[in-house]
N, CA and C atoms as a LAMMPS dump frame, in Angstrom:
ITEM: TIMESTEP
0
ITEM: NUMBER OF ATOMS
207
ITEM: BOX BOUNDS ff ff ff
-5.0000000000000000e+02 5.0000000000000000e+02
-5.0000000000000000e+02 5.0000000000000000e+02
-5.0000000000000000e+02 5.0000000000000000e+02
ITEM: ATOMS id mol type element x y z
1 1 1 N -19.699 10.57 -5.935
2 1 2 C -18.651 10.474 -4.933
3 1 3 C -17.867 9.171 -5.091
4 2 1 N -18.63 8.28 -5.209
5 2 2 C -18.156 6.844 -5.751
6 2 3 C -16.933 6.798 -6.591
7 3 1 N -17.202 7.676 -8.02
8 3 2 C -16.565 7.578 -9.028
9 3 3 C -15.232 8.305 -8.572
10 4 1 N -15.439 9.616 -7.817
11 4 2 C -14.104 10.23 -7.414
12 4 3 C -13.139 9.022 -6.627
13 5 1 N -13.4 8.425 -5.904
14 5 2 C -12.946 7.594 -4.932
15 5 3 C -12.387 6.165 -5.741
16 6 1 N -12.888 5.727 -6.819
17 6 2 C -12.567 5.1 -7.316
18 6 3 C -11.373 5.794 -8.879
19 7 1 N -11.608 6.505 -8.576
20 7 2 C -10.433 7.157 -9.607
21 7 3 C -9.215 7.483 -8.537
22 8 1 N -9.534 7.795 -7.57
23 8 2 C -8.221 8.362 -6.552
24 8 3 C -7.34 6.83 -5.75
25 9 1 N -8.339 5.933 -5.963
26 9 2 C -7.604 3.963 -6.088
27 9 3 C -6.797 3.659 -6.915
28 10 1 N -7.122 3.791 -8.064
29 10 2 C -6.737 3.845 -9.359
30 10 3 C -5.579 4.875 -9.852
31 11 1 N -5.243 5.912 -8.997
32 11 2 C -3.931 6.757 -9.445
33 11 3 C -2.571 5.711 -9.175
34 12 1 N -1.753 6.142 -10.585
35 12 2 C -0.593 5.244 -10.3
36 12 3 C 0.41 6.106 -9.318
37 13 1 N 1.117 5.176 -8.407
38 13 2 C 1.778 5.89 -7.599
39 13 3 C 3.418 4.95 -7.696
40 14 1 N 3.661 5.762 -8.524
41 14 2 C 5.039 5.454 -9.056
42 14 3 C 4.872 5.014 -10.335
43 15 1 N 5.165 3.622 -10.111
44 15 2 C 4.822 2.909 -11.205
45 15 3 C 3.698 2.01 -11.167
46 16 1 N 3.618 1.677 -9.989
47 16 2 C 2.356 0.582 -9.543
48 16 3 C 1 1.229 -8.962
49 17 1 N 0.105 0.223 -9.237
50 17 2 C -1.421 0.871 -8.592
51 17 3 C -1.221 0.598 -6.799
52 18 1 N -2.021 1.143 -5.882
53 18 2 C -1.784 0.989 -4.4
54 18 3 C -2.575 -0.235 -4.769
55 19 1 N -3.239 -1.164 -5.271
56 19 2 C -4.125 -2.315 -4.996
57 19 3 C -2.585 -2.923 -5.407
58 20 1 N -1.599 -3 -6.281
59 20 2 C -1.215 -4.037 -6.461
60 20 3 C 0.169 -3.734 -5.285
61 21 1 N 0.331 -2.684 -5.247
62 21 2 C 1.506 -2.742 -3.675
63 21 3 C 1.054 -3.345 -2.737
64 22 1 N 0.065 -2.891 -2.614
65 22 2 C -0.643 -3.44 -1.178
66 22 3 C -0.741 -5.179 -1.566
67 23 1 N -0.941 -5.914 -2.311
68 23 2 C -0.904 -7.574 -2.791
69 23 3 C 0.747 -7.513 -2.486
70 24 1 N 2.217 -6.797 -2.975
71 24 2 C 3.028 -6.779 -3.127
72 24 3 C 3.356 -7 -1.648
73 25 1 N 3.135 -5.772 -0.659
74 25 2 C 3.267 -5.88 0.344
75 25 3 C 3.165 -6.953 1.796
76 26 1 N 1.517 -7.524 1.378
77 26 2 C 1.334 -8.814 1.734
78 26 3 C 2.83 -9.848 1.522
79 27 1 N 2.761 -10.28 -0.02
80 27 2 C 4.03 -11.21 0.014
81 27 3 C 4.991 -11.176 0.466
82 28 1 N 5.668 -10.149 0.856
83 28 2 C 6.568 -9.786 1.416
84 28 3 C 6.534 -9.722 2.688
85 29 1 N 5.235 -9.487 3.271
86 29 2 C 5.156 -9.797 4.528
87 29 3 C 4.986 -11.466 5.31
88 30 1 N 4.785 -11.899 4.165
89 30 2 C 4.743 -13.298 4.083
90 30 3 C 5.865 -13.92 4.079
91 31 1 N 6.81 -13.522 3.481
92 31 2 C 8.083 -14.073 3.199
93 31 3 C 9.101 -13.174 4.153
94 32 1 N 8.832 -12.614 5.06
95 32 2 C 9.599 -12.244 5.886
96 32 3 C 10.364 -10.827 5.559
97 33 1 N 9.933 -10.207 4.79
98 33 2 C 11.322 -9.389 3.926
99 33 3 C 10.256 -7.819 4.737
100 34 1 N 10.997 -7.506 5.371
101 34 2 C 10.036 -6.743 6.336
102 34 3 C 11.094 -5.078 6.093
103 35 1 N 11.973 -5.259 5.786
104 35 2 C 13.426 -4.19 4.877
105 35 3 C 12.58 -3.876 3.799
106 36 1 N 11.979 -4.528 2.602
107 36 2 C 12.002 -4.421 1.913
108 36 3 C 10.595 -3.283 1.436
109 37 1 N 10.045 -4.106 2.414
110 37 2 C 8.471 -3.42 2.688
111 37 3 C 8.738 -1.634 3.134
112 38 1 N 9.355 -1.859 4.452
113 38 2 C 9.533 -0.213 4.636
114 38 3 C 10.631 0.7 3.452
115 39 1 N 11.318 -0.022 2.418
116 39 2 C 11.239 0.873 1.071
117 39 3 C 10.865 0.858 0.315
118 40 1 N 9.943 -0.027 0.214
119 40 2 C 8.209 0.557 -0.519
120 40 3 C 7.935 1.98 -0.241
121 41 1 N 7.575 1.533 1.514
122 41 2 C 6.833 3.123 1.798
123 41 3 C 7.916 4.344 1.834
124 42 1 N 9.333 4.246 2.362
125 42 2 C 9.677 5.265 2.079
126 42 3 C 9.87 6.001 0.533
127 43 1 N 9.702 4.848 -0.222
128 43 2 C 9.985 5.741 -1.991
129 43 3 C 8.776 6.203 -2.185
130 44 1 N 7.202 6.029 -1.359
131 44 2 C 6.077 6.399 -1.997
132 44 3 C 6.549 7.984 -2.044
133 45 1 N 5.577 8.93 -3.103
134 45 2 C 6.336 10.746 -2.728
135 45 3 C 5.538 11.202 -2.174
136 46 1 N 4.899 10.832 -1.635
137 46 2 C 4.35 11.867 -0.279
138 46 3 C 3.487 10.826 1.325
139 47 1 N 3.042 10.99 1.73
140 47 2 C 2.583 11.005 3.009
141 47 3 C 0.725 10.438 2.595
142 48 1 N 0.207 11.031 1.928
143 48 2 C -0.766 10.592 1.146
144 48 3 C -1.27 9.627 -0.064
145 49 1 N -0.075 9.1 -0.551
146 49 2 C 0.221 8.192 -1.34
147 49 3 C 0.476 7.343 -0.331
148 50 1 N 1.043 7.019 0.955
149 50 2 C 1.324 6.129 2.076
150 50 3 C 0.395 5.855 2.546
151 51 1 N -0.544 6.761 2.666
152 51 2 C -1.382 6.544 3.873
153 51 3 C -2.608 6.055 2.981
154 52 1 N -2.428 5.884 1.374
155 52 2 C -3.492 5.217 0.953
156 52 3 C -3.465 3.879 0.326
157 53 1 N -2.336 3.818 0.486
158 53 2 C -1.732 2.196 0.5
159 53 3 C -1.856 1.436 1.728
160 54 1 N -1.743 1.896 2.767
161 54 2 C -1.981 1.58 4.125
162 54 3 C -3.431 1.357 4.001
163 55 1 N -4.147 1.826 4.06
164 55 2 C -5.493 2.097 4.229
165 55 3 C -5.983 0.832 3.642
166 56 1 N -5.192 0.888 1.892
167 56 2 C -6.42 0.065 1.227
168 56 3 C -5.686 -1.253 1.837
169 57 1 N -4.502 -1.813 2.201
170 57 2 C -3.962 -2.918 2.835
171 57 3 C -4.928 -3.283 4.178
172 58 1 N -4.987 -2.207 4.473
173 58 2 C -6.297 -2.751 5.604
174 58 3 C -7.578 -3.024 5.248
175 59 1 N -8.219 -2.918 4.51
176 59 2 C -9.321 -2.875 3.968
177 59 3 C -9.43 -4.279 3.564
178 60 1 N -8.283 -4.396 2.473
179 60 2 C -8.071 -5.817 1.453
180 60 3 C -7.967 -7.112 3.06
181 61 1 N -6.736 -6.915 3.274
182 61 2 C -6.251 -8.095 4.398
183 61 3 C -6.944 -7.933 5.769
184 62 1 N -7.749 -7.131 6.547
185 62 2 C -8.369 -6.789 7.869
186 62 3 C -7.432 -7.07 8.672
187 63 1 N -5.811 -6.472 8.305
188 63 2 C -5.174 -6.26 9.675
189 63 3 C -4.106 -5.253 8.929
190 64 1 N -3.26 -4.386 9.754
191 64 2 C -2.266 -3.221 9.866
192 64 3 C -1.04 -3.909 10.107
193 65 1 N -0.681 -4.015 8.844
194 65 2 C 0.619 -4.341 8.573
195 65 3 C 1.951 -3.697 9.319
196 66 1 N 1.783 -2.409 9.634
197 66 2 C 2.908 -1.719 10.454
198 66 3 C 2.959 -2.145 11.81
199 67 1 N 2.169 -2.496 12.728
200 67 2 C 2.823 -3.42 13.386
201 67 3 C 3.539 -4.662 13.862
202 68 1 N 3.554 -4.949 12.606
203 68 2 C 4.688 -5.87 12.067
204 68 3 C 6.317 -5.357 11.947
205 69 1 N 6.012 -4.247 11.058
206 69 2 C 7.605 -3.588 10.387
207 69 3 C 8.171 -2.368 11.341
Protein backbone atom coordinates (compact mmCIF):
# COMPACT_ATOMS: atom_id res chain seq x y z
CA UNK A 1 0.00 0.00 0.00
CA UNK A 2 2.99 2.10 0.84
CA UNK A 3 4.48 1.72 -2.54
CA UNK A 4 1.07 2.66 -4.32
CA UNK A 5 0.95 5.88 -2.31
CA UNK A 6 4.27 6.71 -2.89
CA UNK A 7 4.05 6.35 -6.61
CA UNK A 8 0.68 8.42 -6.67
CA UNK A 9 3.28 11.50 -4.76
CA UNK A 10 5.49 11.05 -7.29
CA UNK A 11 3.02 11.50 -10.46
CA UNK A 12 4.05 14.54 -12.42
CA UNK A 13 1.29 16.92 -12.55
CA UNK A 14 2.00 19.09 -15.33
CA UNK A 15 5.31 19.58 -15.36
CA UNK A 16 6.21 19.62 -11.69
CA UNK A 17 6.04 16.97 -8.83
CA UNK A 18 3.10 18.13 -6.05
CA UNK A 19 6.23 18.00 -3.42
CA UNK A 20 7.91 20.62 -5.39
CA UNK A 21 4.57 22.93 -5.98
CA UNK A 22 3.70 22.60 -2.75
CA UNK A 23 7.74 24.14 -1.69
CA UNK A 24 6.70 26.52 -4.76
CA UNK A 25 3.61 27.43 -3.17
CA UNK A 26 5.03 28.12 0.27
CA UNK A 27 7.39 30.86 -1.42
CA UNK A 28 4.96 32.47 -2.81
CA UNK A 29 3.06 32.52 0.02
CA UNK A 30 5.87 34.01 1.61
CA UNK A 31 6.41 36.63 -0.71
CA UNK A 32 2.99 37.70 -0.84
CA UNK A 33 2.06 36.70 -4.46
CA UNK A 34 -1.22 35.12 -3.36
CA UNK A 35 -2.59 35.72 -7.59
CA UNK A 36 -0.10 33.73 -8.42
CA UNK A 37 -0.68 30.80 -6.15
CA UNK A 38 -4.46 30.50 -7.08
CA UNK A 39 -3.03 29.90 -10.88
CA UNK A 40 -1.15 27.24 -9.80
CA UNK A 41 -4.29 25.60 -8.66
CA UNK A 42 -6.49 26.64 -11.27
CA UNK A 43 -4.03 25.15 -14.21
CA UNK A 44 -3.77 21.86 -12.03
CA UNK A 45 -6.31 19.36 -14.64
CA UNK A 46 -8.43 18.12 -12.37
CA UNK A 47 -9.81 18.45 -8.81
CA UNK A 48 -7.61 15.51 -7.65
CA UNK A 49 -4.39 16.70 -8.72
CA UNK A 50 -5.55 19.89 -6.36
CA UNK A 51 -6.60 18.27 -3.71
CA UNK A 52 -3.25 16.39 -3.58
CA UNK A 53 -1.17 19.24 -3.59
CA UNK A 54 -3.23 20.68 -0.90
CA UNK A 55 -3.01 17.80 1.16
CA UNK A 56 0.66 17.17 0.82
CA UNK A 57 1.15 21.25 1.62
CA UNK A 58 -0.47 20.39 4.75
CA UNK A 59 1.31 17.61 5.71
CA UNK A 60 4.88 19.29 4.70
CA UNK A 61 4.06 22.98 6.42
CA UNK A 62 1.12 21.90 9.32
CA UNK A 63 -1.09 24.64 8.17
CA UNK A 64 -3.86 25.19 5.05
CA UNK A 65 -2.71 27.52 2.92
CA UNK A 66 -6.26 28.44 1.43
CA UNK A 67 -7.11 30.37 4.09
CA UNK A 68 -4.84 32.67 3.20
CA UNK A 69 -5.78 32.98 -0.74
Amino acid sequence: MDAVRNKNNNQVIGQKKPCHLAEEIYAMLNQGSLYEIHQILSRLKNEKDRKCVIQLFIEKFNFNFLKYI
